[in-house]
Rosetta silent file (secondary structure, phi, psi, omega in degrees, C-alpha in Angstrom):
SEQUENCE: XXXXXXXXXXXXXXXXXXXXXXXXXXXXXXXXXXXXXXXXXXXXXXXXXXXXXXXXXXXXXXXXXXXXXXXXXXXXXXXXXXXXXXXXXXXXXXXXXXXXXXXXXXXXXXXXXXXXXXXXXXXXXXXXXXXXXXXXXXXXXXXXXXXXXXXXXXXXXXXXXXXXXXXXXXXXXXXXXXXXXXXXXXXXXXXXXXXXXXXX
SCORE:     score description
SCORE:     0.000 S_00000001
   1 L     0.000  121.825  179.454  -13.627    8.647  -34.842 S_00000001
   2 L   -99.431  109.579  153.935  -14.311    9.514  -31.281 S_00000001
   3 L   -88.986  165.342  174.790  -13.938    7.225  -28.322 S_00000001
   4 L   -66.033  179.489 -162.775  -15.758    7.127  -25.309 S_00000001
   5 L   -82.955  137.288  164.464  -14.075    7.504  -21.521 S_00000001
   6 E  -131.654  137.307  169.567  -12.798    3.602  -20.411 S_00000001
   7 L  -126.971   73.734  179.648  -12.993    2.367  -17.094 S_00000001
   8 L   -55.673  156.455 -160.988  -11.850   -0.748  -15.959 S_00000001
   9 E  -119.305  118.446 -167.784  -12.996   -2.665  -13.275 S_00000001
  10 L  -101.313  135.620  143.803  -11.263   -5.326  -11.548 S_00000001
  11 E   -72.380  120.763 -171.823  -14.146   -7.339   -9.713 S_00000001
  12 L   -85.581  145.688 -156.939  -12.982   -8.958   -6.824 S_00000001
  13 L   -89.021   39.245  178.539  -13.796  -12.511   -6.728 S_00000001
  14 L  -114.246  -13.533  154.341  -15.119  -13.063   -3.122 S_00000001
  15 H   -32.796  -37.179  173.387  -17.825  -10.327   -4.481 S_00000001
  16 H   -41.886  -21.548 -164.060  -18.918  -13.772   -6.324 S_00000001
  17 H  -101.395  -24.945 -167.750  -20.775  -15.325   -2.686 S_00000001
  18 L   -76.936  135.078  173.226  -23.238  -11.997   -2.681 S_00000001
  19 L   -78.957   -0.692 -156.397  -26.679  -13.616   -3.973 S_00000001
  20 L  -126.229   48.289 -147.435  -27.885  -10.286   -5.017 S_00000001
  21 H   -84.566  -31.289  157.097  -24.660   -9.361   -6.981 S_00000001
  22 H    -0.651  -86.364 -139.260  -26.283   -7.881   -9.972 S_00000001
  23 H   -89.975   -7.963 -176.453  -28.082   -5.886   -8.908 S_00000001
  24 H   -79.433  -63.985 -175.586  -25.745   -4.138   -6.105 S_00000001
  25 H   -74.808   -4.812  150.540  -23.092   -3.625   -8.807 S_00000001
  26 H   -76.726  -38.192  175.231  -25.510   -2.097  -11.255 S_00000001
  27 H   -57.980  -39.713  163.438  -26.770    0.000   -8.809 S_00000001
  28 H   -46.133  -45.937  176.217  -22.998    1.150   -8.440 S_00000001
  29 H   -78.419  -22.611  171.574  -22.797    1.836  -11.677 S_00000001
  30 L   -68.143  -26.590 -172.577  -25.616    3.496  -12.308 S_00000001
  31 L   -90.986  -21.401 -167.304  -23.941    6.440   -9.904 S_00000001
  32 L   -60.572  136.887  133.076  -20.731    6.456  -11.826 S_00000001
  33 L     1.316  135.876  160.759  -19.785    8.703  -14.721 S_00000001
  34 L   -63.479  138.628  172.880  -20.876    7.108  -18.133 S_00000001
  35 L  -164.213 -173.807 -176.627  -17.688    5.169  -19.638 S_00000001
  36 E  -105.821  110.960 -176.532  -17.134    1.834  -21.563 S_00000001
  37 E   -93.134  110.689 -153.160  -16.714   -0.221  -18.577 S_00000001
  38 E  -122.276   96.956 -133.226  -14.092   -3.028  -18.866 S_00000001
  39 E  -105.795  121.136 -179.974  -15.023   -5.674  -16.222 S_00000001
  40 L  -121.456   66.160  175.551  -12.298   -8.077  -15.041 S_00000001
  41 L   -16.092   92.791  155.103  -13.458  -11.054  -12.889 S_00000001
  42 L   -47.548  148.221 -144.937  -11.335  -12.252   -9.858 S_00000001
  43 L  -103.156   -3.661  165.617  -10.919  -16.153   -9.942 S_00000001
  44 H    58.373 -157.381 -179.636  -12.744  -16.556   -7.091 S_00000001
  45 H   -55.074  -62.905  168.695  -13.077  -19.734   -5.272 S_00000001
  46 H   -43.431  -20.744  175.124  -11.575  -21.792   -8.248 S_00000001
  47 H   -96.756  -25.134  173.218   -8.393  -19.523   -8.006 S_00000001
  48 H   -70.185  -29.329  167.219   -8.343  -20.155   -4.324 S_00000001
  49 H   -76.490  -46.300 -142.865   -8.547  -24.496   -5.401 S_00000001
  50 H   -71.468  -60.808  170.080   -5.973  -23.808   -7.844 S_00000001
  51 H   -25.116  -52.567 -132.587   -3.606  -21.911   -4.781 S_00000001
  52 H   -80.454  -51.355  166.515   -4.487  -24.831   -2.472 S_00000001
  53 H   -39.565  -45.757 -179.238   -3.146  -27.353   -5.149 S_00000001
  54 H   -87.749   -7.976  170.752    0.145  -25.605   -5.809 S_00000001
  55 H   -83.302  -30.879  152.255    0.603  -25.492   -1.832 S_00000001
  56 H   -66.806  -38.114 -171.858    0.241  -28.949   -1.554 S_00000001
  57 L  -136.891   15.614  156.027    1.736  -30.233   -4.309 S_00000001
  58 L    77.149   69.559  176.352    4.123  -27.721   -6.260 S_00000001
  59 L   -81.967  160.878 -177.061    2.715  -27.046   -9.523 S_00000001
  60 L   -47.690  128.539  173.032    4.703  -25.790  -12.335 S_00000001
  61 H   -40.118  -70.708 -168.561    4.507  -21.476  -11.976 S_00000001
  62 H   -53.292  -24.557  178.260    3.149  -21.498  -15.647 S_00000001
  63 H   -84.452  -31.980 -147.280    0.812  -24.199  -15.197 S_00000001
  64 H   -95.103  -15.388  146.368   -0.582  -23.171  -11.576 S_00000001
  65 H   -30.761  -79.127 -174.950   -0.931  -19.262  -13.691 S_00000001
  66 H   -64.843  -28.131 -169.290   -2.863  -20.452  -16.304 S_00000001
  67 H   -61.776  -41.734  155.164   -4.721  -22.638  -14.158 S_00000001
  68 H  -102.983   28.474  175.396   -5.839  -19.583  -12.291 S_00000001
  69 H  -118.243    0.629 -176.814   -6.357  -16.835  -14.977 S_00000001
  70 H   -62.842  -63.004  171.360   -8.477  -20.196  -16.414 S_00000001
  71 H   -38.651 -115.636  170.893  -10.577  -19.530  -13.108 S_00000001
  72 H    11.110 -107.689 -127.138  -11.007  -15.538  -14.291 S_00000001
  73 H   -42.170  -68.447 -164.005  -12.542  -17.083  -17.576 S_00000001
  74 H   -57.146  -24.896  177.811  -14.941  -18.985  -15.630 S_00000001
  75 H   -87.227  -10.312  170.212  -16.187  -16.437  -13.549 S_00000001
  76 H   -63.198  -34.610 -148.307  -16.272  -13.824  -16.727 S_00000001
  77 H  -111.955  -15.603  176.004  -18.439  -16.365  -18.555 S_00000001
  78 H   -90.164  -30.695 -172.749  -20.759  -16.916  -15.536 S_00000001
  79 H   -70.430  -39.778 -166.089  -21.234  -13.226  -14.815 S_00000001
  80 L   -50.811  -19.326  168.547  -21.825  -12.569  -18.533 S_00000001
  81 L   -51.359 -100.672  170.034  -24.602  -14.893  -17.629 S_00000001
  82 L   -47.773   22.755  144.703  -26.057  -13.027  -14.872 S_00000001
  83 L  -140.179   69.732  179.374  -25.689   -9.612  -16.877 S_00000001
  84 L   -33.437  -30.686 -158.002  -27.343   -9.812  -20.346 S_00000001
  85 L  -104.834   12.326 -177.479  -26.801   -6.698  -21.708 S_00000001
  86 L   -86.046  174.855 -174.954  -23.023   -7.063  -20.739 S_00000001
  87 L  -122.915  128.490  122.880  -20.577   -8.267  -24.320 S_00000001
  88 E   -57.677  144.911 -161.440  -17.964  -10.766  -23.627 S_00000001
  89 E  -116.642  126.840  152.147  -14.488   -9.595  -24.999 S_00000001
  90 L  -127.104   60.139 -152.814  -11.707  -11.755  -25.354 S_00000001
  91 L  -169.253  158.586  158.294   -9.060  -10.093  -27.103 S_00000001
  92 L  -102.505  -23.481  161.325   -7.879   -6.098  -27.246 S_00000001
  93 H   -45.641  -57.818 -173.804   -8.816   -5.942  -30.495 S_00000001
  94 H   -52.439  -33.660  179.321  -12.496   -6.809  -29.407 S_00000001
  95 H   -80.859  -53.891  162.722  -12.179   -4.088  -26.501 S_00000001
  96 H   -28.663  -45.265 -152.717  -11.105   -1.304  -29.171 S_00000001
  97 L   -72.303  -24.577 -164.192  -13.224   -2.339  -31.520 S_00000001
  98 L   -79.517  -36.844 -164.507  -16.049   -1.771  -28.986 S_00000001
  99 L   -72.506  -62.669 -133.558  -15.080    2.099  -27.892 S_00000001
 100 L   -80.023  -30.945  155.441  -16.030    3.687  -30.733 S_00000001
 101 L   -50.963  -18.572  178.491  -19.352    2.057  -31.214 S_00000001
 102 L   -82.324  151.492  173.598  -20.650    2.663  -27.573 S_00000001
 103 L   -58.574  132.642 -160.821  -23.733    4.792  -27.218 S_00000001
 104 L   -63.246  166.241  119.181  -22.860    8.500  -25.293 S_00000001
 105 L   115.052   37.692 -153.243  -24.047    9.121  -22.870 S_00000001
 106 L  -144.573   56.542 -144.300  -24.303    5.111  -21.377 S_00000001
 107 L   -67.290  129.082  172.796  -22.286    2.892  -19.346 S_00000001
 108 E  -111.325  156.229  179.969  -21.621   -0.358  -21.916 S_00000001
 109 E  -130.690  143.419 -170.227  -20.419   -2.969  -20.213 S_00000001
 110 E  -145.407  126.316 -175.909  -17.677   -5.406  -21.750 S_00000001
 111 E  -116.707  126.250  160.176  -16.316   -8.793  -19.333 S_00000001
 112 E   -60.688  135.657  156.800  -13.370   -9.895  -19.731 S_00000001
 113 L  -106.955   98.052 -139.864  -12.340  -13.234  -20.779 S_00000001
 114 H   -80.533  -60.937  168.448   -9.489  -13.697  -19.393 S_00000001
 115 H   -82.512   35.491  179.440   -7.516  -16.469  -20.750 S_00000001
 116 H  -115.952  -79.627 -160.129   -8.505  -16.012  -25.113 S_00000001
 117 H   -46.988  -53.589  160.214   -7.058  -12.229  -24.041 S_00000001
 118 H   -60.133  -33.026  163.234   -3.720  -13.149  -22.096 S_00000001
 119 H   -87.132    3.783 -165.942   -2.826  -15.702  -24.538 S_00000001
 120 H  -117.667  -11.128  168.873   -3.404  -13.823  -27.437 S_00000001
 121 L  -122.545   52.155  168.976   -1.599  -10.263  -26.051 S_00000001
 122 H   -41.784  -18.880 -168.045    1.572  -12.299  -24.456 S_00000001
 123 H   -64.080  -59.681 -162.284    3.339   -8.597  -25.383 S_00000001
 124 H   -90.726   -7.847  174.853    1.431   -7.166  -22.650 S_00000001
 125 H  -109.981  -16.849 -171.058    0.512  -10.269  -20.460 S_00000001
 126 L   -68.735  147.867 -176.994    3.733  -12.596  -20.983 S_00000001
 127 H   -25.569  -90.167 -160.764    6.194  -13.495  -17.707 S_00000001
 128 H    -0.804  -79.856  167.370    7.950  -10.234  -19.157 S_00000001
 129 H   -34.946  -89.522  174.929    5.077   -8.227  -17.908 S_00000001
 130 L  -143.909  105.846 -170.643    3.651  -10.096  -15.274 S_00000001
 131 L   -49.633  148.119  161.233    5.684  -13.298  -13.786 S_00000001
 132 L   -17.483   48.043 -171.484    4.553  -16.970  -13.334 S_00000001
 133 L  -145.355  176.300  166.623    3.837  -16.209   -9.506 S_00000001
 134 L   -88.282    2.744  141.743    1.396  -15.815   -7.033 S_00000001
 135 L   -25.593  -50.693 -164.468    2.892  -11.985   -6.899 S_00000001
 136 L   -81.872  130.324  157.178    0.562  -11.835   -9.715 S_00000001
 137 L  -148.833  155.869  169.256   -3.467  -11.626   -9.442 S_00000001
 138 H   -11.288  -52.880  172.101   -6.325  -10.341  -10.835 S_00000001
 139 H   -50.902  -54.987 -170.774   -5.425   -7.054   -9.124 S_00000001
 140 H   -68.539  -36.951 -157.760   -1.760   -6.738  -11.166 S_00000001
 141 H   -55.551  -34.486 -153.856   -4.078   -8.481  -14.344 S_00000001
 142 H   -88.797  -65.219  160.314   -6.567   -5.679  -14.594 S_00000001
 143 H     1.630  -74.939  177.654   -3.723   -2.911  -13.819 S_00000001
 144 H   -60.036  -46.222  152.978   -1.825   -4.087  -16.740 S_00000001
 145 H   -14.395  -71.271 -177.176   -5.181   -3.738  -18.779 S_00000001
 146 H   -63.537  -34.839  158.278   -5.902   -0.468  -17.978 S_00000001
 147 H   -53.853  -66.404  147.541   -2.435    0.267  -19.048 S_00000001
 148 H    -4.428  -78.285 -163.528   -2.801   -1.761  -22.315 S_00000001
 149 H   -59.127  -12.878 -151.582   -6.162    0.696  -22.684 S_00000001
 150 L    74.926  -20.219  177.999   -5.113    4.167  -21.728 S_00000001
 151 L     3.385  127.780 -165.698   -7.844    3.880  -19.225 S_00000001
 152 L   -76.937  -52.994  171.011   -9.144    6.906  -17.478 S_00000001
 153 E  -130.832  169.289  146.548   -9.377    4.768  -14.137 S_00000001
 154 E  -134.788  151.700  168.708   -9.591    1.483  -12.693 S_00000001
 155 E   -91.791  167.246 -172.468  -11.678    0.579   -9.763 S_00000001
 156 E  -165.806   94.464 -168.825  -10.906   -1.954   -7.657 S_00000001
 157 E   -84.236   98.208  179.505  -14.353   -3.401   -6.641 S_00000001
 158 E  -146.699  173.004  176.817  -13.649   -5.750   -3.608 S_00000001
 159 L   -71.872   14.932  171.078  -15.376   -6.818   -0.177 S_00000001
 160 L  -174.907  156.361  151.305  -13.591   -4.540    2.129 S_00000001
 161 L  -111.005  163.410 -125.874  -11.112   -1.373    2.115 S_00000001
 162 L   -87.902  146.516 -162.556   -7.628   -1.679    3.145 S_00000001
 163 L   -82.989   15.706  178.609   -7.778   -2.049    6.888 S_00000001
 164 L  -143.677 -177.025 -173.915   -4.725    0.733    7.241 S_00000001
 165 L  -124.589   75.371 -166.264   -4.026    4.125    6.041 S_00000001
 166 L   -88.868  115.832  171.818   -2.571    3.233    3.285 S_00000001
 167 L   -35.428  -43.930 -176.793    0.120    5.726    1.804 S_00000001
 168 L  -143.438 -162.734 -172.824    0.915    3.827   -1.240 S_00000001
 169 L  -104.537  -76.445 -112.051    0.382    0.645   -3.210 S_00000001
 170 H   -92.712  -10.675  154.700    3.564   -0.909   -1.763 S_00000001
 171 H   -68.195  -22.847 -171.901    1.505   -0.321    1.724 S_00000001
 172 H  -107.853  -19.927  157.767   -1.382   -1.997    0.402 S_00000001
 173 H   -58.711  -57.714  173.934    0.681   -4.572   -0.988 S_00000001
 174 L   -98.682   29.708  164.067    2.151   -5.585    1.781 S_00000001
 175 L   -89.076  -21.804 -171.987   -1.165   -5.141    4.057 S_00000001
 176 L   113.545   -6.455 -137.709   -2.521   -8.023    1.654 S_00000001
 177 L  -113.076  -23.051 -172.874   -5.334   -5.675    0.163 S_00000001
 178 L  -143.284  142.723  168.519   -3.664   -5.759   -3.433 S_00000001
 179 L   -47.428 -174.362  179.990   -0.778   -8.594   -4.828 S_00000001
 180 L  -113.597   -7.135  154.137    2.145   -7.851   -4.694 S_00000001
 181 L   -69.693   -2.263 -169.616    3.380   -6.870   -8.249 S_00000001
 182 H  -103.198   25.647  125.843    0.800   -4.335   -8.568 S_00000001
 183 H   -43.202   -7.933 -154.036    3.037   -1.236   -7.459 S_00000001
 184 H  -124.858   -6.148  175.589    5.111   -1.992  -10.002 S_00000001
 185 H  -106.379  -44.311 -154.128    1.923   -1.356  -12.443 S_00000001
 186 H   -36.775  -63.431 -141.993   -0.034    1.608  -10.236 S_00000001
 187 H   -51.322  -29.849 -179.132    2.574    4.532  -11.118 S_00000001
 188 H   -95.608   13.813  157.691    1.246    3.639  -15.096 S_00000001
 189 L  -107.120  154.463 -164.432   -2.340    4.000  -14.629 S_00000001
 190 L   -76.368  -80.864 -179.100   -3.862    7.192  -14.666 S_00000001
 191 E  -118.972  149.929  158.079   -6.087    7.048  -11.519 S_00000001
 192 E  -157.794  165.847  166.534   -7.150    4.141   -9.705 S_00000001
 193 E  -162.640  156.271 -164.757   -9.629    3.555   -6.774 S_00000001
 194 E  -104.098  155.656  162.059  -11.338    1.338   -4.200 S_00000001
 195 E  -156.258  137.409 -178.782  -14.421    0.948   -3.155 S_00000001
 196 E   -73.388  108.703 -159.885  -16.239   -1.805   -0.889 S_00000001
 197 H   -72.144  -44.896 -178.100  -19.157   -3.178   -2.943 S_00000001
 198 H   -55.747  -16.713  168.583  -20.612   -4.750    0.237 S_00000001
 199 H  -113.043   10.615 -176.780  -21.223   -1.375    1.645 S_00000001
 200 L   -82.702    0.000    0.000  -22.507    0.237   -1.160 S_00000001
């Protein structure tokens, strides 16, 4: 059984306000290497409500988590919307199940659902992994993925690059550009890299 090349993607979710978002990140993609592309939707605005909420009023870690990897779901389930020919996956089973089956030579595209897939691989998603905090984002979520997958890369699709020359993750951590748990994930993915979608 052969699989194809996997490349996750973390979308970033202020990418979410471009009206033409499609078609910009297909166009991206289109330059890229073929791979089974494993798409993981920042919470956007709704993860940015859910922050606002726990600054005002001191939600529970685990609730004010879930609350935002809920926020992921919704924007996974809206893009699959606005990309047809994309699969929603919610599970690692579902994302395995998928490599062997994609066509060569292709970029397949598979969106994450974020919360069916975090609650159902707690090994690799549970506090253990990655704590109850706001340490924690999308950024550390996809990271740990790509780990999960073997992943050849991840991408790290967002509205700007990091405004410094950054040396490391733990530079880019604390410029803001990535949370701040995900240094503590980088060293175990195989490549990763940014790129500003807005200038592409």
């Amino acid at each position: 059984m052969t699989l194809r090349p996997v490349r996750v993607i973390k979308l970033g979710g202020s990418l979410f306000e471009l009206p033409d978002l499609p078609r910009v990140f297909l166009q991206w993609l289109e330059a890229q290497p073929p791979r089974v592309n494993v798409i993981v939707p920042g919470g956007g605005a709704a993860a940015d409500a859910v922050r606002e909420a726990d600054r005002r009023t001191g939600l529970d870690p685990e609730e004010a988590h879930w609350l935002a990897v809920g926020a992921m779901s919704q924007m996974g389930n809206w893009l699959a919307g606005l990309l047809p020919e994309a699969k929603l996956v919610d599970s690692l089973e579902a994302i395995t199940g998928a490599l062997p089956q994609a066509p060569i030579g292709t970029n397949q595209l598979l969106i994450v659902d974020a919360e069916p897939l975090m609650r159902s691989a707690l090994a690799q998603f549970g506090p253990e992994s990655l704590p109850y905090s706001w340490d924690v984002t999308s950024d550390s979520i996809a990271a740990q993925l790509a780990e999960a997958l073997g992943a050849d890369e991840l991408v790290l699709l967002k509205s700007c690059l990091p405004g410094i020359d950054v040396r490391s993750w733990k530079e880019a951590a604390e410029s803001g550009y990535v949370d701040r748990h995900f240094p503590l994930i980088a060293d175990r993915v195989r490549a990763i890299r940014s790129v500003d979608l807005r200038t592409v």
